[in-house]
C-alpha positions in Angstrom: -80.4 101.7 14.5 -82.5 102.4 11.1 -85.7 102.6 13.4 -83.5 105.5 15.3 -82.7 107.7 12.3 -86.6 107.3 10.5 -87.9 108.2 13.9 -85.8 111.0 14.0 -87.0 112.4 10.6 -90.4 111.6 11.6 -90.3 114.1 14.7 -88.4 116.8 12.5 -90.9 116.2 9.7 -93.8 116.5 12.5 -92.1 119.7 13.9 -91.6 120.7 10.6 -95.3 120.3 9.7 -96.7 121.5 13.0 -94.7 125.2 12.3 -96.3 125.1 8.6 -99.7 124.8 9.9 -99.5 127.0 12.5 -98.2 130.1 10.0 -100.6 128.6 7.3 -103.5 129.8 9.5 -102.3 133.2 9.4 -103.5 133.5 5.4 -106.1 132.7 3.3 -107.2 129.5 2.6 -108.1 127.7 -0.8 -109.0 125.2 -2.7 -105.5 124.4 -4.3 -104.0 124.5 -0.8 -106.5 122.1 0.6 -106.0 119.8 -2.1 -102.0 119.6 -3.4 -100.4 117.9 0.0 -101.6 114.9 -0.5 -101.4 115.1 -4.2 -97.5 115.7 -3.4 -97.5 112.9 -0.8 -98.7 110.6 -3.5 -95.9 110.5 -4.9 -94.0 108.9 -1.9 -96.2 105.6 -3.5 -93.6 105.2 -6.1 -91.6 103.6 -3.1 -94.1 100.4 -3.4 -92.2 100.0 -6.8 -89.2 98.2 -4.6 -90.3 94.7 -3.1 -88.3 95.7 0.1 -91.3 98.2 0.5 -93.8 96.5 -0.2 -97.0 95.2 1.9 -99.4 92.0 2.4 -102.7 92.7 2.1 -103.2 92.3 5.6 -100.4 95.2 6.6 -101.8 97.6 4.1 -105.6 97.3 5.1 -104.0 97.8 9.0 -102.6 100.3 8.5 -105.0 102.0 5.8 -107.4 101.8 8.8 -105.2 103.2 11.5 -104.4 106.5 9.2 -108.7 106.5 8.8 -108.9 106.2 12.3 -106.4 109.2 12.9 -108.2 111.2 10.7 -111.2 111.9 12.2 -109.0 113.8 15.1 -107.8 115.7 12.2 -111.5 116.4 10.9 -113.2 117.2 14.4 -110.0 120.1 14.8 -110.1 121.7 11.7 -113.1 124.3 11.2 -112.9 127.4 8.6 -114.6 130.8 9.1 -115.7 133.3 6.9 -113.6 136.9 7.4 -113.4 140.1 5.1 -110.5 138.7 3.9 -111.4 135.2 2.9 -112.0 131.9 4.2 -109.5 131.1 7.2 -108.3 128.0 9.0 -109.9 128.6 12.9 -106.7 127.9 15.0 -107.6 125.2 17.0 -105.8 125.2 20.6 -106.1 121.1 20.5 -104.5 120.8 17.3 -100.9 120.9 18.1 -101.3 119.0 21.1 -103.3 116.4 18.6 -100.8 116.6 16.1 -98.1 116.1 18.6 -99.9 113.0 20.4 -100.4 111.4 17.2 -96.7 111.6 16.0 -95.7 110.3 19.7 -98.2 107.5 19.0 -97.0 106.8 15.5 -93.4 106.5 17.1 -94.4 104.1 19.8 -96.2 101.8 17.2 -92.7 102.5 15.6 -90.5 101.4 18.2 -93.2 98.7 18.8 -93.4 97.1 15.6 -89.7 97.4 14.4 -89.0 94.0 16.3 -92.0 92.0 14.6 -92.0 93.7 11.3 -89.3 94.3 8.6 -88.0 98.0 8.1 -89.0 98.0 4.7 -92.4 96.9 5.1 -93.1 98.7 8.7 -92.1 102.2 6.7 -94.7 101.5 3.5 -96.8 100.9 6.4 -96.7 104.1 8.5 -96.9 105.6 4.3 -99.9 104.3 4.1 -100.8 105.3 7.5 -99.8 109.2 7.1 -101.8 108.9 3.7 -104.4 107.4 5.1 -105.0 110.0 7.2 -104.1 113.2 5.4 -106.7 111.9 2.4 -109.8 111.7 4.5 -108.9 114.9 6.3 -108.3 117.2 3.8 -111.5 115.8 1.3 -113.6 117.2 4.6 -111.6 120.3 4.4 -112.3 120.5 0.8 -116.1 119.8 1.4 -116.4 122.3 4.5 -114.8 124.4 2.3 -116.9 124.2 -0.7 -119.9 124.8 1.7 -118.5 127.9 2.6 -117.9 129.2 -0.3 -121.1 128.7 -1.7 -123.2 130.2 1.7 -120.6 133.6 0.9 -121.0 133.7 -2.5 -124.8 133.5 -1.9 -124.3 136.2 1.1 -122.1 138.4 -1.5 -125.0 138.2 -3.7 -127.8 139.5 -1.6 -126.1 141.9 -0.7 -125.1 143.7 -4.7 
């Protein structure tokens, strides 16, 4: 029944997510928007304090890997573009199908691995999954970013 209710809050928190990045392309991007979500996700780490959390080696690298893997979806989708009014997230028409097919994945692996691994360790596991992922992706964010604003700042100053 506990791999019910976490996979539960995993398709709300993906709903919720995929509505947030869906408005968030509506506005201006920057670098403190790129960068805080997985600084605020970090924070989830402090759940590795608990040995009922807590990973082998082996189940961390896994899953470390997985959430790498993941990413580069993530990094192929996501594309910025230079308008009068700043930098913007391109809406990608893949991305919520890609976010959706990853969250159905990570809740077959879910359903999957509840039987073989213990609920404590198979959550710090999809943890280190989702941050595994969300690193990776938004550093390339932050680096296509940077590259952008350096080609309009240079565009800006031809221009004066």
């Amino acid at each position: 029944m506990p791999v019910f209710w976490s996979t539960v809050a995993a398709v709300l928190m993906g709903s919720l997510v995929l509505m947030v990045r869906m408005k968030a392309a509506k506005r201006p991007v920057s670098a403190k928007k790129i960068i805080l979500p997985p600084i605020f996700m970090s924070t989830g780490a402090l759940m590795f304090l608990f040995p009922f959390f807590r990973l082998t080696p082996i189940e961390f690298i896994e899953a470390l890997l997985v959430g790498m893997i993941f990413s580069i979806v993530l990094i192929k989708t996501s594309k910025f573009e230079v308008q009068e009014k700043g930098i913007f997230l391109k809406p990608s028409k893949a991305f919520p199908f890609i976010l959706i097919g990853l969250l159905i994945l990570r809740v077959i692996l879910k359903v999957l691995l509840s039987s073989t691994i213990d609920l404590g360790a198979l959550s710090g596991m999809f943890w280190v999954l989702a941050f595994g992922m969300i690193v990776p992706w938004r550093v390339a964010m932050y680096f296509q970013y940077r590259k952008l604003t350096g080609s309009a700042a240079k565009e800006a100053s031809q221009f004066a």
